[in-house]
TORPA-4810 file (N, C-alpha, C, O; in nm, 3 decimals):
<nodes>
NODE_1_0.084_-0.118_0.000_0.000_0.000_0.000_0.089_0.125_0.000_0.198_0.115_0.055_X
NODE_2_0.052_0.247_-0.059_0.123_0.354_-0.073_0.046_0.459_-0.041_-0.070_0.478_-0.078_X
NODE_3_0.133_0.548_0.050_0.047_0.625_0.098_0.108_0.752_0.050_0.229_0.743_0.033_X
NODE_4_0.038_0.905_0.016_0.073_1.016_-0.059_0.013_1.059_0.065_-0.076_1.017_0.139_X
NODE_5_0.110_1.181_0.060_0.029_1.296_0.141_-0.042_1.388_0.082_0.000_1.400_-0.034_X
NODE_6_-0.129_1.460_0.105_-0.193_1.579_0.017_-0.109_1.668_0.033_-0.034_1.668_0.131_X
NODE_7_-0.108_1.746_-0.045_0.003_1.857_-0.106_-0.055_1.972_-0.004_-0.172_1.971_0.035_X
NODE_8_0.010_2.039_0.023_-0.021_2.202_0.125_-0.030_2.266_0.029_0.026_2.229_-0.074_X
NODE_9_-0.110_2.393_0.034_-0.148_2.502_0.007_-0.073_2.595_0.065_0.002_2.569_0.159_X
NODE_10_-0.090_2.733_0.007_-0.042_2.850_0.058_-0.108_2.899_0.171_-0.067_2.997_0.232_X
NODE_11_-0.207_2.839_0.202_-0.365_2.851_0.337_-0.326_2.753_0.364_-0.437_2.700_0.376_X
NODE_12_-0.222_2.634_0.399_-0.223_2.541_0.470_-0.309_2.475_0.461_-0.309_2.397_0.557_X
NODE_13_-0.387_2.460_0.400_-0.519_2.375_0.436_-0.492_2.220_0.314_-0.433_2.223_0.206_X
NODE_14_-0.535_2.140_0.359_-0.495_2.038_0.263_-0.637_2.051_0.182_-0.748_2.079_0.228_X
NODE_15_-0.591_2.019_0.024_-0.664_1.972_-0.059_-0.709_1.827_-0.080_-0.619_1.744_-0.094_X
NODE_16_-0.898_1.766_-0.085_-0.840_1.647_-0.068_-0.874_1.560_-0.237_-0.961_1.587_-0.321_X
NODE_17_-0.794_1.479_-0.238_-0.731_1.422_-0.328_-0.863_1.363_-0.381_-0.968_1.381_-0.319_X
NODE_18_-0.859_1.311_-0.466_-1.015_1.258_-0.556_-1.018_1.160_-0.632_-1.120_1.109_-0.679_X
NODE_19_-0.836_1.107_-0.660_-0.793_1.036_-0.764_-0.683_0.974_-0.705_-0.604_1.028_-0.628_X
NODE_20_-0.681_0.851_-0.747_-0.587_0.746_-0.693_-0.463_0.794_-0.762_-0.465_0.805_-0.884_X
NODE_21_-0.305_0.837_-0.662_-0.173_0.876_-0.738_-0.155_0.789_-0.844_-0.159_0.819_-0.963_X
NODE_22_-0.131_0.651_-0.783_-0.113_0.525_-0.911_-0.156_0.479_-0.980_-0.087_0.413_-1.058_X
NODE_23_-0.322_0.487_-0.996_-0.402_0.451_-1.140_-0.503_0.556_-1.188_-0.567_0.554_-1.294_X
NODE_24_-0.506_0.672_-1.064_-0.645_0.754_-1.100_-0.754_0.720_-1.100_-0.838_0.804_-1.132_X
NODE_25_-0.789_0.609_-1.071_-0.916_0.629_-1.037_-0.976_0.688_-0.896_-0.902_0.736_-0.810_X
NODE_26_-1.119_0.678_-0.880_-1.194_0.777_-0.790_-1.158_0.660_-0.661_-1.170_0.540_-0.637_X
NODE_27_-1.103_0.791_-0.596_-1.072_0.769_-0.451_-1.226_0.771_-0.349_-1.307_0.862_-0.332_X
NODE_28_-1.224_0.629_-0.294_-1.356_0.631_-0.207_-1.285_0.653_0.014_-1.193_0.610_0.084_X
NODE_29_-1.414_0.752_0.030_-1.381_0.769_0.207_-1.391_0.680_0.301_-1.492_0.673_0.371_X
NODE_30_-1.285_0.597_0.315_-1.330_0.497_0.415_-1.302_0.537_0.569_-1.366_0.469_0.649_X
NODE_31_-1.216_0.635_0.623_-1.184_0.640_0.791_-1.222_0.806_0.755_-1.194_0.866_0.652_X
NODE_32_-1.273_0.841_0.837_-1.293_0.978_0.917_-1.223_0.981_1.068_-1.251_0.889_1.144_X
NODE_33_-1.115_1.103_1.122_-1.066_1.069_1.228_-1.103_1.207_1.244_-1.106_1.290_1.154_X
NODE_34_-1.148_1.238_1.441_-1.194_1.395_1.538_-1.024_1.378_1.593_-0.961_1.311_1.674_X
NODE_35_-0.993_1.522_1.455_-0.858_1.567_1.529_-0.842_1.538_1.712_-0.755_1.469_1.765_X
NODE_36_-0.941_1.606_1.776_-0.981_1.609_1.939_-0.916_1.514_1.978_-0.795_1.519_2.000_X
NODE_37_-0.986_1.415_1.990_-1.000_1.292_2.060_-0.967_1.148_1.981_-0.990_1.033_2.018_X
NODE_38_-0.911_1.189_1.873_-0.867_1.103_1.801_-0.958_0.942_1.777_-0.904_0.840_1.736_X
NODE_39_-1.133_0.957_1.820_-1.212_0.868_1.750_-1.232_0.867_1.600_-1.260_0.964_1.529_X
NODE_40_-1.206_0.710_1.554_-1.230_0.716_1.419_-1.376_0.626_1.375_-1.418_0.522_1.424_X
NODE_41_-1.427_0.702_1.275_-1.538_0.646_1.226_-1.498_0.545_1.050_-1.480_0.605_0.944_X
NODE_42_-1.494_0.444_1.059_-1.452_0.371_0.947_-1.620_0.319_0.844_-1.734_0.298_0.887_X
NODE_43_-1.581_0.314_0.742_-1.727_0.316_0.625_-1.671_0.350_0.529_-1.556_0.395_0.526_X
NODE_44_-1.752_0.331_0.428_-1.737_0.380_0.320_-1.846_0.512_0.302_-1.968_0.505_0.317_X
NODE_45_-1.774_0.625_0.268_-1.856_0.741_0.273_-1.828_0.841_0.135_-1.715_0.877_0.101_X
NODE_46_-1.948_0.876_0.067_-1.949_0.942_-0.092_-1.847_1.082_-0.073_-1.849_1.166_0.017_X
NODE_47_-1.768_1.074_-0.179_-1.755_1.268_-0.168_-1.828_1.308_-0.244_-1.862_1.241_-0.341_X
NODE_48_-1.877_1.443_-0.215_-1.936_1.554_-0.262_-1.894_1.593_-0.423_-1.776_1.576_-0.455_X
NODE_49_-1.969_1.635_-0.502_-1.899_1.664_-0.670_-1.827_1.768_-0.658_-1.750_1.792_-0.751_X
NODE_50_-1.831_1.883_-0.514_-1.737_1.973_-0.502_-1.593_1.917_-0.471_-1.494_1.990_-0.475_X
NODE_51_-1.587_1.781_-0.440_-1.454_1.754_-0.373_-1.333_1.816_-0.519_-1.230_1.882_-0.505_X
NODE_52_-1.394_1.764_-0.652_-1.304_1.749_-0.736_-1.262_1.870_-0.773_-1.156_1.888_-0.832_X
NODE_53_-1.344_1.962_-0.740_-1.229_2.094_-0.778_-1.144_2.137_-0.747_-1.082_2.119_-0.642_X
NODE_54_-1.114_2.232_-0.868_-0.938_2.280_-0.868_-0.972_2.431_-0.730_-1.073_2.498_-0.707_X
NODE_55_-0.825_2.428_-0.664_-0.813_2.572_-0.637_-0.908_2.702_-0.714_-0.982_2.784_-0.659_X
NODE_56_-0.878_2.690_-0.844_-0.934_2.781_-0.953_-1.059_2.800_-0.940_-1.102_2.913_-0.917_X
NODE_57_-1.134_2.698_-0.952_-1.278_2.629_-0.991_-1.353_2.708_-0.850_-1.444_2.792_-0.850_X
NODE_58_-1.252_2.624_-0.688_-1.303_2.692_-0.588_-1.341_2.910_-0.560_-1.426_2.992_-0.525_X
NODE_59_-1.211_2.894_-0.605_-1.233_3.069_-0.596_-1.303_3.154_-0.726_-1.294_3.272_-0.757_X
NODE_60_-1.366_3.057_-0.779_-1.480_3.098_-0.900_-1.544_3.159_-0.846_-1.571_3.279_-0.834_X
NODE_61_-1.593_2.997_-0.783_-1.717_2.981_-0.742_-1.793_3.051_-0.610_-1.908_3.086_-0.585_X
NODE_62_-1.659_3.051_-0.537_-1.705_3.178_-0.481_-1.736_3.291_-0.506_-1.841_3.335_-0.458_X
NODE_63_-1.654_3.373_-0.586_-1.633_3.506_-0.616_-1.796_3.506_-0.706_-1.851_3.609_-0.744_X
NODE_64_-1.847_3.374_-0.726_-1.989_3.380_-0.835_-2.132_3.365_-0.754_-2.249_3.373_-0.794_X
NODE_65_-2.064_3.336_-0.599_-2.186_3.319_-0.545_-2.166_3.400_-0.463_-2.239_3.377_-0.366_X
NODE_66_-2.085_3.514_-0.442_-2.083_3.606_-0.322_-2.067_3.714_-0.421_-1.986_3.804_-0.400_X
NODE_67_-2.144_3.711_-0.537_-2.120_3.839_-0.635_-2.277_3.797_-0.659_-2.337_3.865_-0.742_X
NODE_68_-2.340_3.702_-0.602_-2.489_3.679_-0.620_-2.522_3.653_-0.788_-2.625_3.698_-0.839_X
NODE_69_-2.432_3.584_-0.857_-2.410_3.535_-0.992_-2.404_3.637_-1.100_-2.442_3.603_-1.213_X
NODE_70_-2.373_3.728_-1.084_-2.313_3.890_-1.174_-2.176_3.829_-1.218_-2.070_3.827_-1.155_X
NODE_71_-2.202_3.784_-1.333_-2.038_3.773_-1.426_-1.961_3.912_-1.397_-1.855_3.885_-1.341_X
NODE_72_-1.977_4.036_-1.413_-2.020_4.133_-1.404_-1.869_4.178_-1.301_-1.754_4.212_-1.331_X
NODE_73_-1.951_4.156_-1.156_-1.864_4.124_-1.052_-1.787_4.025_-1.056_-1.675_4.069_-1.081_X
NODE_74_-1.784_3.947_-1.049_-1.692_3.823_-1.104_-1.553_3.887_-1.166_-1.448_3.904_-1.103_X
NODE_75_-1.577_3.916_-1.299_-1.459_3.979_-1.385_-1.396_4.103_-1.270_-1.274_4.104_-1.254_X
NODE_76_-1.460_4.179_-1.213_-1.386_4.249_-1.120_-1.316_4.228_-1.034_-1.215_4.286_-0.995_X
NODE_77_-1.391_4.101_-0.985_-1.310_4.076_-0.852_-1.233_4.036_-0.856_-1.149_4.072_-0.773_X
NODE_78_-1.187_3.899_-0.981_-1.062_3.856_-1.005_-1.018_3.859_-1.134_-0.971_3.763_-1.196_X
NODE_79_-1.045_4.039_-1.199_-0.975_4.105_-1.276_-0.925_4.038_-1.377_-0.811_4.047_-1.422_X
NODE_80_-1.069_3.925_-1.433_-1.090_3.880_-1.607_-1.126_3.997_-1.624_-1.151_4.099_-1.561_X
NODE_81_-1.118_3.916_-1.827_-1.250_3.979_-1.886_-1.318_3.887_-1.851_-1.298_3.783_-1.788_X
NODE_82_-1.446_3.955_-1.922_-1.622_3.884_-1.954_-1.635_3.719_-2.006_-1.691_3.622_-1.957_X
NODE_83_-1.541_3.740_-2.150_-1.502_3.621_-2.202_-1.418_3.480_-2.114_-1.421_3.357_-2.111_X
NODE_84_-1.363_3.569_-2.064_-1.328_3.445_-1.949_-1.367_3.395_-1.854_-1.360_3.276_-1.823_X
NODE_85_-1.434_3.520_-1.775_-1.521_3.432_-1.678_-1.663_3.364_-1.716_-1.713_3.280_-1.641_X
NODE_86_-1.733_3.408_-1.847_-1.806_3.290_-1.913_-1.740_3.169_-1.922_-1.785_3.078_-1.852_X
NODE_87_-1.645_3.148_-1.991_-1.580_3.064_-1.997_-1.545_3.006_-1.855_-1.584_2.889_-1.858_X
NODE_88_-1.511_3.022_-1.779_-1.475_2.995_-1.654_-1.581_2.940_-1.572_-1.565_2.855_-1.485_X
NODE_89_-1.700_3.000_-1.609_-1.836_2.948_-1.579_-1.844_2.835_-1.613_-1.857_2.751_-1.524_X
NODE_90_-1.839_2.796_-1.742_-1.910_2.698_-1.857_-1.807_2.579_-1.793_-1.872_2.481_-1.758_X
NODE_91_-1.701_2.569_-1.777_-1.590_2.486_-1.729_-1.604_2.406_-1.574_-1.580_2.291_-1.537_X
NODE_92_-1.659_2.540_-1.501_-1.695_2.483_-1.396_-1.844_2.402_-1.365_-1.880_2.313_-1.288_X
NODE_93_-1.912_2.494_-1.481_-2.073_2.375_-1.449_-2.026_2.205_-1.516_-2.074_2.094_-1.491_X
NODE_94_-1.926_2.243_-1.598_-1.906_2.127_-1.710_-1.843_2.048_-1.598_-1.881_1.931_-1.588_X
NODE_95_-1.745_2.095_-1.506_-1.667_2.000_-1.419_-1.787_1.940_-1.290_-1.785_1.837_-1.223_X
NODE_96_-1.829_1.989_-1.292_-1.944_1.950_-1.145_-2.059_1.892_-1.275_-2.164_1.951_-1.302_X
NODE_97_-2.028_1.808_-1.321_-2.148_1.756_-1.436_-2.294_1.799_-1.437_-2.382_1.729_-1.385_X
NODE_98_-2.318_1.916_-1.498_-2.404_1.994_-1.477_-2.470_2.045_-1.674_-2.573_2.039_-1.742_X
NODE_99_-2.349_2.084_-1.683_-2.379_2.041_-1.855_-2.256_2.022_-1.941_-2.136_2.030_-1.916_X
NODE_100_-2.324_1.993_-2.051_-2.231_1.881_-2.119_-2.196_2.041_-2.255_-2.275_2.124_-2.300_X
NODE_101_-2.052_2.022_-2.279_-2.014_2.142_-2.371_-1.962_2.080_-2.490_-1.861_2.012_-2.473_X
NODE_102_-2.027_2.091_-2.650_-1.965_1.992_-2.720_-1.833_1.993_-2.781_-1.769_2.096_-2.805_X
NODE_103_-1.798_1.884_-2.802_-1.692_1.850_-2.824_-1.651_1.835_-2.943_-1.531_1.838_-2.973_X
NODE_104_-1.751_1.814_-3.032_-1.681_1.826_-3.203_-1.756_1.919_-3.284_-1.836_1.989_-3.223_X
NODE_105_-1.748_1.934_-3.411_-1.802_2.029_-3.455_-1.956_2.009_-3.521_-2.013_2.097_-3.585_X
NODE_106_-2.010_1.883_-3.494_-2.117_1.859_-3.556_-2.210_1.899_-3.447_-2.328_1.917_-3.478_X
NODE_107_-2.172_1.917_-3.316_-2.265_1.914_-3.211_-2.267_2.102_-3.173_-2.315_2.147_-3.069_X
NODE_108_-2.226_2.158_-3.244_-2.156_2.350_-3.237_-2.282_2.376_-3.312_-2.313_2.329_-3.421_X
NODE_109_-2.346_2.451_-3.245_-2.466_2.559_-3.353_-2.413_2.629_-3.421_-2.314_2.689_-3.380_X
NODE_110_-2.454_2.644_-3.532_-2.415_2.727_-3.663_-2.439_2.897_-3.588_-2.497_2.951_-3.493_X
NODE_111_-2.357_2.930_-3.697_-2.406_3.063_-3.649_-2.471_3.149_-3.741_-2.446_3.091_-3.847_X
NODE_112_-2.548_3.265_-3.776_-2.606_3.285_-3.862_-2.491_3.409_-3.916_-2.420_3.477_-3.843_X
NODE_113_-2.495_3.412_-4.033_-2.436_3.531_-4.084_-2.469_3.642_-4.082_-2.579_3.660_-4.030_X
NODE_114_-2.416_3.730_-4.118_-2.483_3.889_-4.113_-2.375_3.931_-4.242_-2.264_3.881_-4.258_X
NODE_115_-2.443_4.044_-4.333_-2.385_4.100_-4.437_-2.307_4.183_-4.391_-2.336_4.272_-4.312_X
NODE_116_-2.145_4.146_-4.460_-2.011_4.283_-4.373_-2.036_4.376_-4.509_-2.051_4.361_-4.630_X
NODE_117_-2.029_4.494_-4.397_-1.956_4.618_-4.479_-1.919_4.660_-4.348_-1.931_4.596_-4.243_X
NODE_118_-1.878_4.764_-4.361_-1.801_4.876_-4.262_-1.857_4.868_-4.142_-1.823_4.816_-4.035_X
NODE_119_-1.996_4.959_-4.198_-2.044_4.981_-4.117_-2.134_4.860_-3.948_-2.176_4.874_-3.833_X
NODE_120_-2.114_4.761_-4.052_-2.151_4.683_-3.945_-2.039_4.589_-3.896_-2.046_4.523_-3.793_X
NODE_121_-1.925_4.593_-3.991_-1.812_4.564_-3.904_-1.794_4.672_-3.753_-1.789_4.642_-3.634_X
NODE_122_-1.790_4.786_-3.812_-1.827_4.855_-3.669_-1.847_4.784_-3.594_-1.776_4.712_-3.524_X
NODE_123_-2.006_4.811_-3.609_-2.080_4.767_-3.481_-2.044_4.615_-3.403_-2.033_4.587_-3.283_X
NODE_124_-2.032_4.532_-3.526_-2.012_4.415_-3.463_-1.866_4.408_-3.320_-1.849_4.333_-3.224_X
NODE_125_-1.793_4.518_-3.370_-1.665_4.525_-3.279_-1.683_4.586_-3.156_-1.623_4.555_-3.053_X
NODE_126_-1.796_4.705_-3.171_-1.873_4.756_-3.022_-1.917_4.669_-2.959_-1.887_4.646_-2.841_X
NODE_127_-2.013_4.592_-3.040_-2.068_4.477_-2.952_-1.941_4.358_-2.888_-1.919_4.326_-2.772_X
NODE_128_-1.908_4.336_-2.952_-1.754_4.265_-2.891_-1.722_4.343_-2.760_-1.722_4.286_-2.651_X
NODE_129_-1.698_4.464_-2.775_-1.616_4.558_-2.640_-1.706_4.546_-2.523_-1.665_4.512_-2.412_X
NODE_130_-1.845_4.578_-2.553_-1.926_4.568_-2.476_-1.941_4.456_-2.423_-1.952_4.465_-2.300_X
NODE_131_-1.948_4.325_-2.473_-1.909_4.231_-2.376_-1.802_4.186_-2.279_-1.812_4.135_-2.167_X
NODE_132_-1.653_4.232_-2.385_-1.576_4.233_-2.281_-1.599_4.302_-2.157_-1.573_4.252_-2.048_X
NODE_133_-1.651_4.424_-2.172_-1.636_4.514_-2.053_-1.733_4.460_-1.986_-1.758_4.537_-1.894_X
NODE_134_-1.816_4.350_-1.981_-1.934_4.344_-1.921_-2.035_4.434_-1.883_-2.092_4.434_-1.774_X
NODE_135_-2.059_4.532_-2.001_-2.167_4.598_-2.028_-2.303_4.563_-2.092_-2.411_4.618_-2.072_X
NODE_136_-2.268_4.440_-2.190_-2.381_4.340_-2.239_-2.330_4.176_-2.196_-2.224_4.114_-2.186_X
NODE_137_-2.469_4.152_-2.180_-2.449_3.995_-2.178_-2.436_3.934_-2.324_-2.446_4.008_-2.421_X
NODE_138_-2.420_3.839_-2.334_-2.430_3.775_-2.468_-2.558_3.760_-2.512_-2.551_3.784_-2.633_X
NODE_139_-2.665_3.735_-2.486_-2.787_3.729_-2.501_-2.804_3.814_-2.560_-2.821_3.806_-2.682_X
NODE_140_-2.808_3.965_-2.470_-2.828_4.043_-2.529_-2.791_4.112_-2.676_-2.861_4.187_-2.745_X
NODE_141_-2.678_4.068_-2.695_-2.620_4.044_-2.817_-2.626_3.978_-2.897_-2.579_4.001_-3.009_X
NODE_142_-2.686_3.878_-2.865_-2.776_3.787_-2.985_-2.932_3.825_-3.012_-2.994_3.788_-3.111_X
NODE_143_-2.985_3.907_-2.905_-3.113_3.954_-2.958_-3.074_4.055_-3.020_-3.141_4.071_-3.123_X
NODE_144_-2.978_4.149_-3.002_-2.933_4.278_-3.097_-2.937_4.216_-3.230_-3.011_4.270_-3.313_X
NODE_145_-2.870_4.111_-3.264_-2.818_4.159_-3.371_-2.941_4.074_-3.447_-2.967_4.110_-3.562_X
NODE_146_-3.023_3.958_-3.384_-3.133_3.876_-3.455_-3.230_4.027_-3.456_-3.281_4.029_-3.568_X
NODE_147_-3.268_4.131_-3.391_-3.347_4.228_-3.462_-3.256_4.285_-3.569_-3.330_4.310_-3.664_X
NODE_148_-3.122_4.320_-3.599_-3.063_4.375_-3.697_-3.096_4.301_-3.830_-3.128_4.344_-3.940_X
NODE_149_-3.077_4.176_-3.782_-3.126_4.061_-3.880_-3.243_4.093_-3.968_-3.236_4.142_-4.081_X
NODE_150_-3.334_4.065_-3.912_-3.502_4.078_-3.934_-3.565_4.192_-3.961_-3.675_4.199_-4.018_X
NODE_151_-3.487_4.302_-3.916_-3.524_4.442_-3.912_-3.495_4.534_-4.026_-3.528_4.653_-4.020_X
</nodes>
């Protein structure tokens, strides 16, 4: 048997491990020990789908639920852009199996075209900024431009 220690943090706090060092697979809880009094409770006991996250993933997810889910705030607090902390979003629902993001190109929605000239190269690049800056959501930017569309 081989035993690993969990790696320290800069918070000291141990991270706990989720994956077997030597084959990777999913590590199951069998002893619980009360630092205190040093009683141990032995079983087999589930981890949580939060166990598997990264450092990263953790201070998302905070910064997404103590920003009361404002991408918005998010990008401020840990000074993304917009584009990334979507992204950062999408990664973390994808890691806590929550939804599935595809993977090849047959499963990618098309996107619809729009006629370039200048002028709507413009715009299309405002709308770009504006998301970075998290001034529009994406949505909103897809209803913009489906009335530009139609309109």
């Amino acid at each position: 048997m081989k035993i690993v220690k969990a790696e320290k943090k800069k918070d000291h706090a141990k991270k706990l491990p989720t994956k077997c060092p030597s084959c990777s697979h999913k590590l199951e809880i069998t002893v619980l020990k009360c630092p205190e009094c040093e009683t141990e409770v032995k079983g087999e006991f589930s981890m949580s789908r939060f166990s598997g996250l990264t450092r990263d993933d953790e201070e998302f997810l905070f910064s997404f639920l103590t920003s009361r889910g404002s991408l918005k705030e998010v990008q401020e607090r840990l000074s993304i852009s917009y584009p990334t902390a979507r992204a950062r979003l999408d990664k973390l629902l994808q890691n806590l199996g929550l939804i599935d993001i595809p993977q090849n190109e047959d499963e990618i929605i098309e996107m619809k075209t729009m006629p370039t000239s200048k002028k709507s190269e413009k715009k299309m690049l405002d709308l770009l900024q504006q998301l970075e800056k998290g001034e529009k959501n994406f949505d909103n930017i897809l209803e913009e431009l489906e009335g530009k569309a139609n309109g």
